[in-house]
C-alpha positions as CSV (number, residue, x, y, z in Angstrom):
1,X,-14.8,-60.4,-16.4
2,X,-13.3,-60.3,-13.2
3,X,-12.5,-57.4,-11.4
4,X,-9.7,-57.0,-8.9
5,X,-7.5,-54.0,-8.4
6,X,-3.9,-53.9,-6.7
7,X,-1.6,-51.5,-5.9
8,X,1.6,-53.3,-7.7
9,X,1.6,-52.2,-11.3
10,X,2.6,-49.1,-12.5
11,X,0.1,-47.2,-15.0
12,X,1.2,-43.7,-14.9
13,X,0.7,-42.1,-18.8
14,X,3.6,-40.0,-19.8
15,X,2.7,-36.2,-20.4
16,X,4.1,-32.9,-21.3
17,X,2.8,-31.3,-18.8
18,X,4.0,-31.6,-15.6
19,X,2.6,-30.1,-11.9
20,X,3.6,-31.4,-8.5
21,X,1.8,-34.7,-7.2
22,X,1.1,-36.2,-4.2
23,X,1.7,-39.6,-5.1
24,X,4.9,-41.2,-4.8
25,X,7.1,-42.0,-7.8
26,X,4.5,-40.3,-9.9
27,X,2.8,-43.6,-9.3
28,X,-1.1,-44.0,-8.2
29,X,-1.8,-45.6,-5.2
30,X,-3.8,-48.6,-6.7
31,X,-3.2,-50.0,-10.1
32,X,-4.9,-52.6,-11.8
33,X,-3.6,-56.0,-11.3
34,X,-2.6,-57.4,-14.7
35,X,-2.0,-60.9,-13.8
36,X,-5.6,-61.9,-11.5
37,X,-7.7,-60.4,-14.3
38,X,-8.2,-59.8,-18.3
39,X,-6.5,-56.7,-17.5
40,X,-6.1,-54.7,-20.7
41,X,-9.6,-54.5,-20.7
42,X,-10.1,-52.7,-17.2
43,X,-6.8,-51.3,-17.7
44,X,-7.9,-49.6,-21.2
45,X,-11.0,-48.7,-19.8
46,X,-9.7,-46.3,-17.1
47,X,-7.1,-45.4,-19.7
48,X,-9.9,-44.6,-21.8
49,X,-11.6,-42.7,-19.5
50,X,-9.0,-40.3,-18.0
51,X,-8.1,-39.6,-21.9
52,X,-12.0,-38.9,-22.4
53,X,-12.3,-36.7,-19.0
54,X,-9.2,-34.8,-19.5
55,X,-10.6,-34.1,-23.7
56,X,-14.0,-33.3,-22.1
57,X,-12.9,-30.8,-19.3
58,X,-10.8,-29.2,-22.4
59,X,-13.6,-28.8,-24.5
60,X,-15.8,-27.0,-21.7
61,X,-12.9,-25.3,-20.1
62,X,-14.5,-22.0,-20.6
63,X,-17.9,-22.4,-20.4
64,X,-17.3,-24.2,-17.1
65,X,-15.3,-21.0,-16.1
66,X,-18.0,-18.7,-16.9
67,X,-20.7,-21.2,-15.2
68,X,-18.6,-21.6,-11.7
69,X,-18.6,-17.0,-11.4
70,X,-22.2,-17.4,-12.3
71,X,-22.7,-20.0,-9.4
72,X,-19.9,-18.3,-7.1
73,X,-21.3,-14.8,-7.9
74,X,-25.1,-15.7,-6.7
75,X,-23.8,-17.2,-3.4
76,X,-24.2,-14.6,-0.2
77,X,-20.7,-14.0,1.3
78,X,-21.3,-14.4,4.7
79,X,-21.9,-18.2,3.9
80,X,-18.4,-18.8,3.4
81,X,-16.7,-15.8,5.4
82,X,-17.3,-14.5,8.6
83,X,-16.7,-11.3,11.0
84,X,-14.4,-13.4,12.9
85,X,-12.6,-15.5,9.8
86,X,-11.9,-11.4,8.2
87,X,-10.9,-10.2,11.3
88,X,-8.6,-13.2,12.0
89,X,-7.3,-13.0,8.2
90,X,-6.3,-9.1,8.8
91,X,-4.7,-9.4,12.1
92,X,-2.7,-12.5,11.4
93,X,-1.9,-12.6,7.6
94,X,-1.3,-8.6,7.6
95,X,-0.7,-6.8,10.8
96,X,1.0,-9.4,12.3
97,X,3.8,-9.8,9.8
98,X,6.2,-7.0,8.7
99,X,6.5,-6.9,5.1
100,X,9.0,-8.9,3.8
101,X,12.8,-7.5,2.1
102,X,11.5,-8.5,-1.0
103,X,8.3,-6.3,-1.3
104,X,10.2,-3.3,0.0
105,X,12.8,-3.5,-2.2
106,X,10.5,-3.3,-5.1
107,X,8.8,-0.6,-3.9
108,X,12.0,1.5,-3.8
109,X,12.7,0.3,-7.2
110,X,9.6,1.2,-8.4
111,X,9.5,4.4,-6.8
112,X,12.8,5.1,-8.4
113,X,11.4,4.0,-11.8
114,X,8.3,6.5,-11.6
115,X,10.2,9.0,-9.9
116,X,13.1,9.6,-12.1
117,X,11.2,8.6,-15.5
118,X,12.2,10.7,-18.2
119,X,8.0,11.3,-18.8
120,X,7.8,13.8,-16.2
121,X,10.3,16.1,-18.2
122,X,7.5,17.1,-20.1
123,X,4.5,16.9,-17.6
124,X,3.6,19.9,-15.7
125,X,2.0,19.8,-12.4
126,X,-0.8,21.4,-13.7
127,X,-1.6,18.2,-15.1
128,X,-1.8,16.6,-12.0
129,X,-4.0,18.8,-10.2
130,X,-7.1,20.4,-11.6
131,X,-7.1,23.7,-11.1
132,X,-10.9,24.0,-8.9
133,X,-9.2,22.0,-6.3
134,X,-6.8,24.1,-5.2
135,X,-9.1,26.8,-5.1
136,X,-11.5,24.6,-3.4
137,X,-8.9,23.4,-1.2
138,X,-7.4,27.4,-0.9
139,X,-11.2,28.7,0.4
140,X,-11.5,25.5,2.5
141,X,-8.4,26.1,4.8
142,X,-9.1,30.1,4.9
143,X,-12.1,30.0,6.0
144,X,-11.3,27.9,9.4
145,X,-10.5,31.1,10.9
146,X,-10.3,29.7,14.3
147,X,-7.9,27.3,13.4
148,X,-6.0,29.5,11.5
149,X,-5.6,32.1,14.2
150,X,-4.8,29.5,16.6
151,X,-2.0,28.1,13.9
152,X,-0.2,31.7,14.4
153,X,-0.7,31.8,17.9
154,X,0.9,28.5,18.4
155,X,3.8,29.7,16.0
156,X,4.3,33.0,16.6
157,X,3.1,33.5,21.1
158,X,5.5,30.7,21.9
159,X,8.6,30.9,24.1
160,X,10.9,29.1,21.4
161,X,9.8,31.8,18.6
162,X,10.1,34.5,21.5
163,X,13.7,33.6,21.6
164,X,14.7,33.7,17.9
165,X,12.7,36.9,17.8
166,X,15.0,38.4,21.2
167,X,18.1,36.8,19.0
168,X,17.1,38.1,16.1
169,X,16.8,42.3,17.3
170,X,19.5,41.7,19.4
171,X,21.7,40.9,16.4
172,X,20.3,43.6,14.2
173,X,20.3,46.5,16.5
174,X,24.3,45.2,17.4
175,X,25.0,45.1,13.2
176,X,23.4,48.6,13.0
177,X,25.5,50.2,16.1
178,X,28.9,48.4,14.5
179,X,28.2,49.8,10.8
180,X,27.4,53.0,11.5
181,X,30.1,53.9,14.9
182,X,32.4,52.4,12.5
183,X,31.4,55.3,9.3
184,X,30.9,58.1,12.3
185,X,34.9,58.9,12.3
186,X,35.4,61.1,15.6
187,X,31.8,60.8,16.8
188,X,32.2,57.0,16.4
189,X,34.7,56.9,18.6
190,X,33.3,59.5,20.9
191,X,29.8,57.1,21.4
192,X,32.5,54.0,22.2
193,X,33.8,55.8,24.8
194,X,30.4,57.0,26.2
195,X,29.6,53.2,25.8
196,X,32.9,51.6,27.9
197,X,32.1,54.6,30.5
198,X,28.2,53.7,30.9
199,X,28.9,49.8,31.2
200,X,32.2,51.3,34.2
201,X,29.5,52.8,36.0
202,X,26.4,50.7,35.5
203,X,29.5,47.2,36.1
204,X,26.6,45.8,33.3
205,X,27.6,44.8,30.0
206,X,25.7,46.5,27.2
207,X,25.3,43.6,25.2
208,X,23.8,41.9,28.4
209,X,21.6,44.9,29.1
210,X,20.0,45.0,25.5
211,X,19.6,41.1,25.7
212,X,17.7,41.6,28.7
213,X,15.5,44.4,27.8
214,X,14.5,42.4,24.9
215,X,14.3,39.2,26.8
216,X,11.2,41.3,29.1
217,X,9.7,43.5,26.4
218,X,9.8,40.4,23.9
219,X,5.9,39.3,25.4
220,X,4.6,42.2,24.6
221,X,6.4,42.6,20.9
222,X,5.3,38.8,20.1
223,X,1.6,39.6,21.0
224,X,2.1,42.8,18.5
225,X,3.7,40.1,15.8
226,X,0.8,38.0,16.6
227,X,-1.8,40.5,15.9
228,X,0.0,41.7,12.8
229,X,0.0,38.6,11.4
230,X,-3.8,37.7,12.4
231,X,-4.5,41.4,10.6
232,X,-2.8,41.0,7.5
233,X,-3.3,37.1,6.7
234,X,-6.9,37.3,6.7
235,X,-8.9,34.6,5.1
236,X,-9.0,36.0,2.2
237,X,-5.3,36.3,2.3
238,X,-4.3,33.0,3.0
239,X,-6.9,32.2,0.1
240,X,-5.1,34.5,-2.0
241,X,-1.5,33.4,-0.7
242,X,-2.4,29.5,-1.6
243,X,-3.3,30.3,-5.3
244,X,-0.7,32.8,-5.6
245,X,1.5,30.4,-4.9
246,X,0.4,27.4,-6.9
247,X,0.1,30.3,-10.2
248,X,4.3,30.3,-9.6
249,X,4.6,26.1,-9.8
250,X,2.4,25.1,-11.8
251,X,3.6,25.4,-15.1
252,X,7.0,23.7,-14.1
253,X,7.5,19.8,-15.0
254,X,7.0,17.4,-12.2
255,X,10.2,16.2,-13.1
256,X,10.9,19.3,-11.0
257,X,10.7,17.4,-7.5
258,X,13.7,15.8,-8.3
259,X,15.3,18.9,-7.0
260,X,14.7,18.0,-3.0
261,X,15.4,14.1,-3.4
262,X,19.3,13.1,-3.3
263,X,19.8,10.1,-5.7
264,X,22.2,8.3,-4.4
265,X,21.4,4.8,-5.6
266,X,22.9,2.9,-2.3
267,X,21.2,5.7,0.5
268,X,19.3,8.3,-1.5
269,X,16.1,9.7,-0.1
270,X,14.2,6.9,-1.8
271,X,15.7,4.7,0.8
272,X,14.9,6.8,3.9
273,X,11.7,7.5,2.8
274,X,10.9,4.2,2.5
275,X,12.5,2.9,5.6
276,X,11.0,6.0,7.7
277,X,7.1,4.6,6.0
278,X,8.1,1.1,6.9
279,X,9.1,1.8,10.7
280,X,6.1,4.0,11.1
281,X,4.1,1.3,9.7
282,X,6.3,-1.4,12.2
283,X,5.1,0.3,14.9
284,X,1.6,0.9,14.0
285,X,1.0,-2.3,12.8
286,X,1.3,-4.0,16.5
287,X,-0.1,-1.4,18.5
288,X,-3.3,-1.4,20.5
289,X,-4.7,1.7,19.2
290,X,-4.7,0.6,15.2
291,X,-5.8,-3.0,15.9
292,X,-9.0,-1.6,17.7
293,X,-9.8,0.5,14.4
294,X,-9.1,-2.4,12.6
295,X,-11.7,-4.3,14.1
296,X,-14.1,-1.5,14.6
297,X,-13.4,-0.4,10.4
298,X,-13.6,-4.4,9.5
299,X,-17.0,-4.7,12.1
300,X,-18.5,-1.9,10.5
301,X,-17.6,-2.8,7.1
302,X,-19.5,-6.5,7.4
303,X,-22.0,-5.4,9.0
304,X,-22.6,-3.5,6.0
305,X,-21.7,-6.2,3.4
306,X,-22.4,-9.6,5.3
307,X,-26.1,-10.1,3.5
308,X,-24.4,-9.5,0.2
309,X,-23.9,-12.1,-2.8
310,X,-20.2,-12.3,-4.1
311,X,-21.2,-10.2,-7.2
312,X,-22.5,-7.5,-5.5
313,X,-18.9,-7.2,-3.2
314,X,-17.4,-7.8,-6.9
315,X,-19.7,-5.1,-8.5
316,X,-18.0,-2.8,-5.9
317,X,-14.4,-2.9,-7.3
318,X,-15.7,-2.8,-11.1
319,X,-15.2,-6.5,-11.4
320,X,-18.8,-7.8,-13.0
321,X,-19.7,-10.6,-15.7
322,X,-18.2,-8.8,-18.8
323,X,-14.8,-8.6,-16.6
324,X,-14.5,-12.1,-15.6
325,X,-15.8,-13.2,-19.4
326,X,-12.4,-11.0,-21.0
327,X,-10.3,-12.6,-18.0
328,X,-11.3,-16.3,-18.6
329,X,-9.4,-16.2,-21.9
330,X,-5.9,-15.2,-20.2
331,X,-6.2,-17.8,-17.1
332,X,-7.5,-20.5,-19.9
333,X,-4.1,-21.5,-20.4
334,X,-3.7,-22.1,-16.8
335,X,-6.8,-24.4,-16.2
336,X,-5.4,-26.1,-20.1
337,X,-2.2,-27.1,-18.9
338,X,-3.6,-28.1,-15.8
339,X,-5.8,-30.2,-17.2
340,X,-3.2,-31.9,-19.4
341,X,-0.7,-32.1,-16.5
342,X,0.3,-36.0,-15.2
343,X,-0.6,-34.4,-11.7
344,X,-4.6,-34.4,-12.5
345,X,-4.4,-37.3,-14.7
346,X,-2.7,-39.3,-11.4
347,X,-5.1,-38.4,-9.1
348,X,-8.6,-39.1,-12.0
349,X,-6.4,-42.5,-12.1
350,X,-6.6,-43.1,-8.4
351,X,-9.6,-42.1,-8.3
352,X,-11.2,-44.2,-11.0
353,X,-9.3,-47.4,-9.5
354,X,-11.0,-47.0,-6.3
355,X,-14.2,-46.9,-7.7
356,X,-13.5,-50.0,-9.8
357,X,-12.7,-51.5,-6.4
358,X,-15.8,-51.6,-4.7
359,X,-17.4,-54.6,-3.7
360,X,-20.6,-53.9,-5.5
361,X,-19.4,-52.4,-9.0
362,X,-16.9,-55.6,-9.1
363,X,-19.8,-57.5,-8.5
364,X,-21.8,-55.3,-11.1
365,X,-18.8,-56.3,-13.8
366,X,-18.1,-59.7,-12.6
367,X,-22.5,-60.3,-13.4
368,X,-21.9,-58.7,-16.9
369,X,-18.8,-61.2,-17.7
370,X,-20.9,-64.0,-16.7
């Protein structure tokens, strides 16, 4: 039996499945030549045998699956990834692009889902926080008591508050002289004239004159603020303050937030939220300063890692045999209709015609024929 293969005859097997291929026409690139040789035979034979591969690979589907984790698992990562193949992945795939329209407008959708879903109608916050933590969390921050002092200081013994305070007296001693010269009756009016006749002879506004005393005492009554506030919002306090304060919310539903957002569907404060997060992380993303934590983060990170096998870096994000074993039966209709698909039975063709094309296996049949 002679042996000859061509590229003119078309042998492609019609299938219900279907993936892309990269031979044209859904054609294979050699076919057997049905006029130089006692074709059907060859012809039926790699027939024959893509029908037999593609029932085979069927049949072990699974256990294959479960065989290439075992193999994959046991191999050490740094084998097949690098310092320099991670870092490059990160920088280019991630930081490098912006995320697309797509991705953000899901995430506003889904924020608007979990946001607005009628659930939290009935879900206190309570449930969302376990009460030791923001104890934990209360004694944490009042103990700093050098960072909370220097919290009021920066508050409270700056120019900007020194001015609403100066606004703030001014405006109530003024109310206060207005009310009451106003209920006086004749000794009212008597302190408004002892009022236009003291701003005659001083040529100074009284207005301007309190504003200014205030304006130079105002030092002084901000460092008397400031020491008030140290002495009364001891650590303890603010302890006390932070739990008080969480005893008055937490019973109320978390559907309670709703309160602060504005949900306008077109420009509500989903949208802002999300496009203020987005040009934060736009500007991050490309800077200097984040890529050199990147790569300091990622050095650190497979430094840590590099002599481990690919189950171990599995293990550490709960994915371990029994995981991939109750996964393989959801992708197994993947790798099924894959292996049905005309694209794999195209390229098992090609492949099988080339092999019957070598000089030494068509010698090898042509001996047998003999």
């Amino acid at each position: 039996m002679t042996a000859n293969i061509s590229s003119n005859t078309t042998s492609a097997k019609p299938s219900n499945h279907s993936m892309p291929n990269t031979s044209q026409d859904n054609k294979p690139s050699h076919d057997v030549n049905k006029e130089q040789l006692p074709i059907s035979s060859l012809y039926e034979l790699i027939e024959a045998q893509i029908d037999f591969m593609q029932q085979w690979l069927l049949q072990q589907a699974e256990p294959l699956a479960n065989e290439a984790w075992q193999w994959l698992s046991a191999q050490p990562m740094s084998r097949y990834l690098s310092y320099e193949d991670l870092q490059r992945l990160i920088n280019d795939w991630l930081l490098s692009q912006p995320m697309t329209e797509v991705m953000r407008t899901d995430i506003r959708t889904i924020l608007q889902t979990v946001i607005y879903h009628p659930v939290n109608d009935n879900v206190p916050l309570a449930d969302l926080v376990d009460e030791t933590q923001v104890h934990t969390l209360a004694n944490y921050i009042g103990s700093h008591q050098q960072q909370r002092n220097g919290l009021i200081h920066a508050l409270i013994g700056n120019d900007t508050f020194a001015d609403l305070l100066t606004r703030t007296l001014y405006h109530a001693i003024n109310d206060f002289m207005e009310s009451t010269l106003d209920k006086a009756g004749g000794v009212g009016k008597l302190m408004k004239m002892g009022r236009s006749s003291f701003e005659k002879a001083t040529n100074r506004n009284l207005d301007e004159k309190l504003q200014t005393y205030l304006h130079r005492n105002i030092k002084d009554l901000t460092n008397k603020a400031e020491a008030n506030a140290q002495a009364h919002l001891s650590n303890d306090e603010v302890s006390r303050l932070l739990v008080m304060g969480w005893a008055r919310i937490k019973d109320q539903p978390v559907s309670q937030l709703k309160t602060y957002l504005d949900n306008d569907p077109d420009n509500g404060s989903i949208h802002h939220i999300e496009a203020s997060v987005q040009q934060s992380y736009n500007r991050l993303r490309l800077s200097p300063y984040l890529r050199s934590l990147v790569a300091a983060s990622v050095e650190t990170w497979y430094d840590n890692h590099q002599a481990d096998t690919i189950a171990a870096l599995a293990a550490s994000v709960n994915i371990d045999e029994l995981a991939v074993s109750k996964l393989t039966p959801t992708l197994l209709p993947i790798i099924n209709d894959a292996i049905n698909s005309e694209w794999l039975s195209v390229h098992m063709r090609d492949m099988l015609q080339a092999f019957y094309r070598q000089p030494n296996i068509q010698q090898a049949l042509a001996k047998k024929d003999e």
